[in-house]
C-alpha positions as CSV (number, residue, x, y, z in Angstrom):
1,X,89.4,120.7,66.3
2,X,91.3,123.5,65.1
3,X,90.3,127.1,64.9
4,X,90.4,130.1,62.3
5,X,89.2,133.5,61.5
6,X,88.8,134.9,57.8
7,X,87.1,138.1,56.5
8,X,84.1,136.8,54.1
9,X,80.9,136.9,52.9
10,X,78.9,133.8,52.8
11,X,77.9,134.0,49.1
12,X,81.5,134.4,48.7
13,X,83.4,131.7,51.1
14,X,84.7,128.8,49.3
15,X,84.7,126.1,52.0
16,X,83.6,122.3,52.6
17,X,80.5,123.8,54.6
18,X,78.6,127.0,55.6
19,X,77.1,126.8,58.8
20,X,74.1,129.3,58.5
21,X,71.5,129.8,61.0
22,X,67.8,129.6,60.3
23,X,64.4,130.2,62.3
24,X,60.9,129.2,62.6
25,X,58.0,130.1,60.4
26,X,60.3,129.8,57.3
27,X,62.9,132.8,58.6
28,X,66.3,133.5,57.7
29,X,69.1,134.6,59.1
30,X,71.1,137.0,57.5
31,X,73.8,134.8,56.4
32,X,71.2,132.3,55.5
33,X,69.5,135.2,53.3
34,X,72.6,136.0,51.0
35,X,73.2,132.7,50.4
36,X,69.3,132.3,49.5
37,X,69.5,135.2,47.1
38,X,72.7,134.0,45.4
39,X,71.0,130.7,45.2
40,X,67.9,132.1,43.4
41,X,66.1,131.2,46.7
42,X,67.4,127.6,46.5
43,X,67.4,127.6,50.1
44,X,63.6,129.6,51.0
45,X,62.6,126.5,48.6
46,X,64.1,123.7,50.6
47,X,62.8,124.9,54.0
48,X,59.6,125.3,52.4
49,X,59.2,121.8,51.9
50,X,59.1,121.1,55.9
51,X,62.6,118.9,56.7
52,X,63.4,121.5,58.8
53,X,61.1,123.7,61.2
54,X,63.8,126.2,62.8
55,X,63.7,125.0,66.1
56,X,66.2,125.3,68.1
57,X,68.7,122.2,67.7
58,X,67.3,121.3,64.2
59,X,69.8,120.4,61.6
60,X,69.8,120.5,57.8
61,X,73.1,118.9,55.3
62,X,72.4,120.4,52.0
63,X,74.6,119.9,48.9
64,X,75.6,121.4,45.6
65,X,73.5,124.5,46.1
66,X,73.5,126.2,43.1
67,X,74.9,129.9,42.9
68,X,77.4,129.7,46.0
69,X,81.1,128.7,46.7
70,X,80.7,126.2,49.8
71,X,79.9,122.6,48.7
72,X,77.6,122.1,51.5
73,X,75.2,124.3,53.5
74,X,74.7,123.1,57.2
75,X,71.4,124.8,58.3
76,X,71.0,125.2,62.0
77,X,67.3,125.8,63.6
78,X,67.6,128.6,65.9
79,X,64.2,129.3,67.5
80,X,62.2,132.6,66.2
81,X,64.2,134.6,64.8
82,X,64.2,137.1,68.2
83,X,67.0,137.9,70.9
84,X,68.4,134.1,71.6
85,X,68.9,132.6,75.5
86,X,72.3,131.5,76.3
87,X,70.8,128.0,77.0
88,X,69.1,127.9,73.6
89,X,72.4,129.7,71.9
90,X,74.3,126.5,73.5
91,X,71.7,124.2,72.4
92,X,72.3,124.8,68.6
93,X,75.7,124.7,69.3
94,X,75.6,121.4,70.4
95,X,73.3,120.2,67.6
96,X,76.1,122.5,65.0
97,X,78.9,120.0,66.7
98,X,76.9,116.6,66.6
99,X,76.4,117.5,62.7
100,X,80.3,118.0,62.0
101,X,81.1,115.2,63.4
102,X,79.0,113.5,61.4
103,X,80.4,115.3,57.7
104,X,82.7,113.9,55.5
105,X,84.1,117.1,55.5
106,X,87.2,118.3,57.3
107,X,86.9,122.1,57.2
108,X,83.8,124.1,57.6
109,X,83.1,127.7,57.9
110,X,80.8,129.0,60.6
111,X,78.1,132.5,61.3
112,X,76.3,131.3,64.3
113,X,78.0,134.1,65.9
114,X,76.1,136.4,64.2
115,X,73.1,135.3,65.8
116,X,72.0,138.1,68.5
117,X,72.1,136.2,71.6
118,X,70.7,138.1,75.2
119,X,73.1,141.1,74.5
120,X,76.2,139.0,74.9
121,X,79.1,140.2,72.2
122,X,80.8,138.5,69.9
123,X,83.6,137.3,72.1
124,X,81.4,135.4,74.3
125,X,79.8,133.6,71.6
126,X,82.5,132.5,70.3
127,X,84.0,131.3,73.2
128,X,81.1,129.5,74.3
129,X,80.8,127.8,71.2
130,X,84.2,127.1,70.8
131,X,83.8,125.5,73.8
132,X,81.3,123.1,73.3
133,X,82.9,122.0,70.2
134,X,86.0,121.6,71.8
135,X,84.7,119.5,74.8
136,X,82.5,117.2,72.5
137,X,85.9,115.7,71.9
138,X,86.3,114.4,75.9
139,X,86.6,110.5,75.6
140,X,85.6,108.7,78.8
141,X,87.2,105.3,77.3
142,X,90.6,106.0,78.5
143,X,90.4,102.8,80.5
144,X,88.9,100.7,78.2
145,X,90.9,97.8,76.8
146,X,88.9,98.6,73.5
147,X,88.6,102.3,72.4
148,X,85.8,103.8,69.9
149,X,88.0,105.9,67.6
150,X,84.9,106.3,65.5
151,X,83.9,110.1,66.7
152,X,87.3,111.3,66.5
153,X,87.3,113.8,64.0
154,X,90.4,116.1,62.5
155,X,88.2,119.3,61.7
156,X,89.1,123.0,61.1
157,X,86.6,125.6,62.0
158,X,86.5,128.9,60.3
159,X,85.0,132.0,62.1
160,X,83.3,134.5,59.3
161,X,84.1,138.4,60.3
162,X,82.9,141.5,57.8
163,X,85.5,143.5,60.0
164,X,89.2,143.9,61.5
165,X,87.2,144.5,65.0
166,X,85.2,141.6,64.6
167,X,88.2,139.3,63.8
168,X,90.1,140.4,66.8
169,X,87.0,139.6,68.7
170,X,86.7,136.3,67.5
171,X,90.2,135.6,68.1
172,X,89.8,136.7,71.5
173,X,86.8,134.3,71.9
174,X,88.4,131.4,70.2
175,X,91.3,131.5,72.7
176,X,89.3,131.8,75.9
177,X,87.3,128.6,75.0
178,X,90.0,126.7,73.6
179,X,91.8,127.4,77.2
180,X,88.0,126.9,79.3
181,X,88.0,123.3,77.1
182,X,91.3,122.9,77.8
183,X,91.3,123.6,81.7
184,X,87.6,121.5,82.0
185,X,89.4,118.6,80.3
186,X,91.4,118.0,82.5
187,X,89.2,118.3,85.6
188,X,87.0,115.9,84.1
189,X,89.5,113.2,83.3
190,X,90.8,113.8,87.1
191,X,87.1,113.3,88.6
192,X,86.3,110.4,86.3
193,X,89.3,108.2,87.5
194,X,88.3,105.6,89.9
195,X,89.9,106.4,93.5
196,X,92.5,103.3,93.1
197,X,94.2,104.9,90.3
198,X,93.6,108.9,91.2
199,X,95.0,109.0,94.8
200,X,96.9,111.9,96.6
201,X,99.8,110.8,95.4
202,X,98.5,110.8,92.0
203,X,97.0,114.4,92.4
204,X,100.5,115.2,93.9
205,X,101.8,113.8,90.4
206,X,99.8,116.0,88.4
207,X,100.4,119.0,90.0
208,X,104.1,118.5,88.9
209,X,103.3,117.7,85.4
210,X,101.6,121.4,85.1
211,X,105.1,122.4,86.7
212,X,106.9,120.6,83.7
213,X,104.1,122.2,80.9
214,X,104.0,125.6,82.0
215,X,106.8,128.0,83.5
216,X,105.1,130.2,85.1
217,X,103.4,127.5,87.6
218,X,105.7,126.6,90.6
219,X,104.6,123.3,92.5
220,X,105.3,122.2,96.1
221,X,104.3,119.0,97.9
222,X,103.3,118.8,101.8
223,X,103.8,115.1,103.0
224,X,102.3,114.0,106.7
225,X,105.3,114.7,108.4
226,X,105.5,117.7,107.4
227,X,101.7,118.8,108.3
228,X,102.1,116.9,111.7
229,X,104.1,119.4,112.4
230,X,102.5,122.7,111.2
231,X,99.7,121.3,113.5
232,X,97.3,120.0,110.8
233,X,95.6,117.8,113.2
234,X,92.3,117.8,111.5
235,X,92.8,117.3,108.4
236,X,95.3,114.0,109.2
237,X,92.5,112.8,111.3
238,X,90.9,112.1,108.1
239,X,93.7,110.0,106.5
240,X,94.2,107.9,109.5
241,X,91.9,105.1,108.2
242,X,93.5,105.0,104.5
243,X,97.1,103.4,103.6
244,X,97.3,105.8,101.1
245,X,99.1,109.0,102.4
246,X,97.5,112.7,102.5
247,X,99.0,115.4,100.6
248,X,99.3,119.4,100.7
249,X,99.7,120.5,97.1
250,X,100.3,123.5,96.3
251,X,100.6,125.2,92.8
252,X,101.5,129.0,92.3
253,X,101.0,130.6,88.9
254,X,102.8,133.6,88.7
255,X,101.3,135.4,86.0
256,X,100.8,139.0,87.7
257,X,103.0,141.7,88.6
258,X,106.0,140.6,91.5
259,X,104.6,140.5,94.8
260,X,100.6,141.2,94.0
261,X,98.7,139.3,96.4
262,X,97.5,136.3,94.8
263,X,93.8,134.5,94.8
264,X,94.2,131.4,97.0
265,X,92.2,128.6,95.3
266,X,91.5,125.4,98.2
267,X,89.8,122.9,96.8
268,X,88.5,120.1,98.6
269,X,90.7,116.5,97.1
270,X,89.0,113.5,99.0
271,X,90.2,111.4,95.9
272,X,87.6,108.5,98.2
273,X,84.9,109.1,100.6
274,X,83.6,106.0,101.8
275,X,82.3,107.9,105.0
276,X,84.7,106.5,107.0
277,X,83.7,104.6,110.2
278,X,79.9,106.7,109.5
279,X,80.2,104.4,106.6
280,X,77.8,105.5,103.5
281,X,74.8,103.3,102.0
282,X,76.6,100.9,99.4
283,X,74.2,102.3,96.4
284,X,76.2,104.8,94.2
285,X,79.2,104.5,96.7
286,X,81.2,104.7,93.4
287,X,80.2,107.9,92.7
288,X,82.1,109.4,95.9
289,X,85.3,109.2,93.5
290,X,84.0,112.7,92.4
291,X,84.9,114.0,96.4
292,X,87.9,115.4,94.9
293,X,85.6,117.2,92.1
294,X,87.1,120.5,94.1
295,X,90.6,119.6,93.7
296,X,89.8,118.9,90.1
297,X,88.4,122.5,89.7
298,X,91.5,124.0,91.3
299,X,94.0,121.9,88.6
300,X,91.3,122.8,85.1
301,X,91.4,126.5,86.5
302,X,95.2,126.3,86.8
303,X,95.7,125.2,83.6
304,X,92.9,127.2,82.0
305,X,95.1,130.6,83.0
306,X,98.5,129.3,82.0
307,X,97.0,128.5,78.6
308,X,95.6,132.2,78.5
309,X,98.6,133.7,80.2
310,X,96.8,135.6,82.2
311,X,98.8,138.6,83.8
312,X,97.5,137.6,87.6
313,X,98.7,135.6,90.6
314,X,96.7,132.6,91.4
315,X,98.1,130.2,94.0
316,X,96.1,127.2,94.2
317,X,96.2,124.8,97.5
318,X,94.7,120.9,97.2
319,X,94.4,118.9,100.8
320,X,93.9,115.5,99.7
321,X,93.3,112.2,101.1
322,X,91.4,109.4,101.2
323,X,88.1,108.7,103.9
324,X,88.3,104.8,105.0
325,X,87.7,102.7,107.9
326,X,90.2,101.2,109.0
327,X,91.1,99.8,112.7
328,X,93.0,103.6,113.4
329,X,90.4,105.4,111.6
330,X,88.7,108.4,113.5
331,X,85.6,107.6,116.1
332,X,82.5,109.6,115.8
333,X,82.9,111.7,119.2
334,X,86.9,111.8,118.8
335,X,88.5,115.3,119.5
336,X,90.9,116.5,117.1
337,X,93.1,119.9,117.5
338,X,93.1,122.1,113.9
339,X,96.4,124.4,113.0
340,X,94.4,127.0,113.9
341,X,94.6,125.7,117.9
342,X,90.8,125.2,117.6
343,X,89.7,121.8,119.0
344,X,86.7,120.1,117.0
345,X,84.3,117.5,117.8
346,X,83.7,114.4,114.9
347,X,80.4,113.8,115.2
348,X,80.0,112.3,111.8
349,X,83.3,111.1,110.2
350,X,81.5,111.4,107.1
351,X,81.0,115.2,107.8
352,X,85.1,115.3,106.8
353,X,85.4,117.4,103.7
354,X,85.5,120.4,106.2
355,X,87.7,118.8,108.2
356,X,90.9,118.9,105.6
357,X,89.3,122.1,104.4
358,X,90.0,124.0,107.5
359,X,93.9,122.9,107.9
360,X,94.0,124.1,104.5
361,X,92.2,127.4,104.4
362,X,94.2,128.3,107.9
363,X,97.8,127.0,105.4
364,X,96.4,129.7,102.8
365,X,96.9,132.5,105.3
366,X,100.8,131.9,104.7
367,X,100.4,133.4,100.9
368,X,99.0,136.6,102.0
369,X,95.8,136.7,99.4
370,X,94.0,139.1,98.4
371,X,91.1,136.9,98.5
372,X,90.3,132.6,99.0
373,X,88.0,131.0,97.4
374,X,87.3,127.3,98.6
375,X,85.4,125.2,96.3
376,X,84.3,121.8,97.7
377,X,81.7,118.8,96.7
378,X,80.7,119.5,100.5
379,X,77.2,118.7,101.0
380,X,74.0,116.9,100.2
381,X,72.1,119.7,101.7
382,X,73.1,121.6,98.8
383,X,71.6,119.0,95.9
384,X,68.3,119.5,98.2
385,X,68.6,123.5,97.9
386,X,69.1,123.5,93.9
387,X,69.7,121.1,92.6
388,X,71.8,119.9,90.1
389,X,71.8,122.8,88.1
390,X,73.0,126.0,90.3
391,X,76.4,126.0,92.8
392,X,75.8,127.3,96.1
393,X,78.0,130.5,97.1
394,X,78.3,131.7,100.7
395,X,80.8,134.7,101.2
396,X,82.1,137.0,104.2
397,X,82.7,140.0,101.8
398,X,79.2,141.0,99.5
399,X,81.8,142.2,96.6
400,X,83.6,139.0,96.0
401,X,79.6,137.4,96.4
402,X,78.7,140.1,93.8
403,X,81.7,139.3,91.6
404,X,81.3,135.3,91.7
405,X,77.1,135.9,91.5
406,X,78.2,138.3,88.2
407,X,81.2,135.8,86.8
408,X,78.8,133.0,86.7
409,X,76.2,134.6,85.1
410,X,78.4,135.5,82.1
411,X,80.1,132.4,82.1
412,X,76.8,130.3,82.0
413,X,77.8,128.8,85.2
414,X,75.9,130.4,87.9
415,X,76.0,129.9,91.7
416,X,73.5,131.5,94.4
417,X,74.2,133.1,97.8
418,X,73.0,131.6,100.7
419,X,72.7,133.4,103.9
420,X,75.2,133.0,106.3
421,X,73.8,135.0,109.3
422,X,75.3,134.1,113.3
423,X,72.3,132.4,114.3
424,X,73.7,129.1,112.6
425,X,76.9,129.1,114.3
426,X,75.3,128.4,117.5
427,X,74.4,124.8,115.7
428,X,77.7,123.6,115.9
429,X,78.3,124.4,119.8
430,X,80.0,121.1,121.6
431,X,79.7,120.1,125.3
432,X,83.5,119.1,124.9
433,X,85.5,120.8,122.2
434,X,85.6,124.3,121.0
435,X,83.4,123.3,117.8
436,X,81.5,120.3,116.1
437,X,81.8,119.0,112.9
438,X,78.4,119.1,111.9
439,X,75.1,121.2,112.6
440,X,72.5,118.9,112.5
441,X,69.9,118.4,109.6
442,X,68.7,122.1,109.3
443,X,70.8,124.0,106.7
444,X,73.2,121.5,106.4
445,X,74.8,123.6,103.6
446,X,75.2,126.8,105.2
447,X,76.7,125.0,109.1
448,X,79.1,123.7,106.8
449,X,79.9,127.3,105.0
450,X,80.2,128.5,109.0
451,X,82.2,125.5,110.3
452,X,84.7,126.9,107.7
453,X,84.0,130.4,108.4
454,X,85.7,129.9,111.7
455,X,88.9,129.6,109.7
456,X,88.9,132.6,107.5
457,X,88.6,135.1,109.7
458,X,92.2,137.0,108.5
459,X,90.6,137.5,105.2
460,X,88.6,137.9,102.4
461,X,86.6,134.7,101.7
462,X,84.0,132.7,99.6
463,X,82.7,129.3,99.3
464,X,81.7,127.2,96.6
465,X,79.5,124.2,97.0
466,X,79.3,122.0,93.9
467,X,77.7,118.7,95.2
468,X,75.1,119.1,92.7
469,X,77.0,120.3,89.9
470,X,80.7,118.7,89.9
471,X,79.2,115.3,88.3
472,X,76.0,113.6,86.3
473,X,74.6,110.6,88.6
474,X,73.9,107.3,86.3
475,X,73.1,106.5,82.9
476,X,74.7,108.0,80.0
477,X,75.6,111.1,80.8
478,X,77.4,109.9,84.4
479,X,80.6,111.8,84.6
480,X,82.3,115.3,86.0
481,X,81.0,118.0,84.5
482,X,83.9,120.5,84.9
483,X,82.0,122.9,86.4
484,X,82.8,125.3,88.1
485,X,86.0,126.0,85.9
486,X,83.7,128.4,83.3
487,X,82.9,130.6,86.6
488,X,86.3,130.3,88.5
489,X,88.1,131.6,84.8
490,X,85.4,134.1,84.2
491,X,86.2,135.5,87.8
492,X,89.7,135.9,87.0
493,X,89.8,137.0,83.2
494,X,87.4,140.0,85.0
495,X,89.9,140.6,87.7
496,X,92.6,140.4,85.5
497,X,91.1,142.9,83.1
498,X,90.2,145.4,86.2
């Protein structure tokens, strides 16, 4: 889809289709009510009649309304008429998409941001829809030998503004959701590959091709070698068991003033996670392609920025590998030595996501950051906390906790802080090595959050657990989400704008 902005009145906007909003109990919106008047209450007539109610995700097509410029009138249920949720907001927005793609029409014009929607402005709405609209054109059919070209659509969107203000606004709005679509594209096409196609070395791959699109991102490639000799123990302890060889990429945008500390992004790439020797249950095995969901974030949020040029430094830093057992693969009780000289226990090879995490998050150190964020599908225990609908956040600073807990919140992404206290260090003391991988059942989430805690010591740090939110399990919907690109972009646009 393509989008516009153009100062108009709805009685007055010649256009294929008017998108108006419309409410319960036979209420209009104010766009809805001038076309209604210069209608001679065409519209109040038609809704009388009951095909549409006004709730919220209702659609009406109308054509050749008498009175008014557009040729059709797309009427959109919004609910009751008071201050919208963002969840409802996004619901007619989906519903608003659904119906274009259905028209004949290639061009529409559009005033749901008019609506008044929890306070947010006019930016936000647009940028929110503009991203649903945009993301409704993901295909998961890229491997298909057979391709449904039946929803692709070549449609140009026009934003409505009564001011030069509001137009700037929208404009604003349009480009931050076109570059949030953009960035969440991409990590979904990376987390929906299966692991025999997106390996390392593919990552590796992609990480130069943002090099190639954008100037102001600078890649670099760790092989083994390399790593075996900054010490990265750990996290090679995890690609012993696979032929396919780990990888340290690294991707610096350099949008900020020279020598501004950057935010480190580590995101966890395990582009397969069969468990390794603690092999997993064969149901929904396939689904541990989406282990590298983190490294997926770390690549959309990339290329989200670039698109927006945003004046700020962001280095982002990807261990990847694959989990396997194979005849040299790790042994639960093995010792391993981490770059940071600390010795770990394997209790659990499956418990390994931390264990490339921490040779990475000690590599991050190197950039000098102003603060790391990790983000990492890392544990089950998190699903079991909240679900699939809320990320959990654990933090040693309380204002890059408050700033993630606020970026997500006006992103419509939202995480929640778990505690992170001392007492839950002590469940990962060893008999034999300096640390264990894992804590035992209790607070599986937040042992994991202090395993890694043990590495970030130098700085300022936050964690991001998306086990239950980096992918939809079965049916239909099964696939990445892209989350959490929304909160990651959020968290920098507001940095970059402080």
């Amino acid at each position: 889809m393509e989008f516009s902005t153009k100062t108009s009145t709805p009685e007055n906007t010649k256009t294929a289709c008017i998108i108006v909003p419309v409410f319960e109990s036979n209420k209009l919106s104010p766009s809805a009510k001038a076309l209604n008047t210069a209608s001679s209450n065409a519209i109040s007539k038609i809704i009388r009649k009951g095909d549409i109610k006004g709730k919220v995700g209702q659609t009406l097509l109308l054509h050749n309304i008498p009175g008014i410029k557009a040729e059709r009138v797309l009427l959109v249920g919004c609910g009751d008429g008071k201050d919208m949720s963002e969840n409802d907001y996004k619901k007619a927005c989906s519903a608003t998409v659904k119906a274009i793609h259905s028209l004949g029409a290639t061009q529409s014009t559009c005033f749901l941001h008019t609506l008044e929607v929890n306070k947010n402005d006019i930016n936000w709405k647009v940028s929110q829809a503009v991203r649903i609209f945009q993301s409704s054109e993901d295909r998961r059919d890229h491997l298909k030998s057979t391709k449904d070209d039946s929803e692709k659509i070549d449609h140009k969107l026009t934003w409505a503004t009564e001011t030069s203000a509001e137009n700037k606004a929208v404009k604003g709005g349009i480009d931050l959701g076109c570059a949030l679509a953009a960035g969440m594209s991409l990590t979904k096409e990376l987390g929906d590959l299966p692991g025999n196609i997106c390996t390392p070395t593919y990552l590796a791959n992609q990480a130069k091709a943002l090099q190639k699109q954008y100037t102001k991102i600078k890649t670099s490639i760790l092989e083994e070698k390399q790593m075996e000799q900054l010490g990265m123990g750990s996290l090679l302890s995890v690609s012993r068991g696979s032929i396919q060889p780990a990888k340290m990429i690294t991707m610096e945008y350099k949008g900020g003033k020279r020598g501004a500390k950057p935010v480190v992004l580590v995101g966890k790439g395990l582009t397969f996670d069969s468990g390794g020797i603690s092999l997993k249950p064969g149901q929904a095995m396939d689904e541990m392609k989406y282990d590298m969901c983190g490294a997926g974030t770390v690549f959309g949020v990339i290329k989200a920025i670039a698109e927006l040029n945003l004046p700020i430094n962001v280095t982002g830093v990807v261990p990847s590998s694959e989990n396997m057992p194979d005849a040299d693969a790790s042994r639960p009780g093995d010792i391993v030595t981490s770059m940071a000289g600390l010795t770990i226990e394997v209790l659990n090879t499956d418990a390994e996501g931390r264990l490339i995490l921490c040779d990475a998050l000690t590599y991050a150190a190197k950039y000098k950051p102003e603060v790391v964020i990790d983000i990492a599908t890392l544990t089950g225990a998190c699903i079991i906390a909240l679900g699939h609908h809320i990320s959990g956040m654990l933090a040693n600073d309380q204002d890059l906790a408050d700033d993630l807990l606020s970026a997500g919140k006006e992103a419509g992404d939202r995480c929640w802080q778990l505690p992170m206290a001392d007492e839950y260090q002590e469940q990962l003391k060893s008999n034999f090595a300096d640390l264990g991988n894992i804590g035992g059942r209790g607070a599986g989430t937040i042992t994991a959050a202090c395993f890694l805690s043990r590495f970030t010591k130098d700085y300022t740090w936050a964690h991001l657990d998306i086990a239950g939110t980096a992918w939809n399990s079965g049916g239909a919907d099964k696939g990445a989400t892209g989350r959490p690109v929304p909160l990651l972009v959020q968290y920098l646009v507001d940095k970059a704008n402080n």
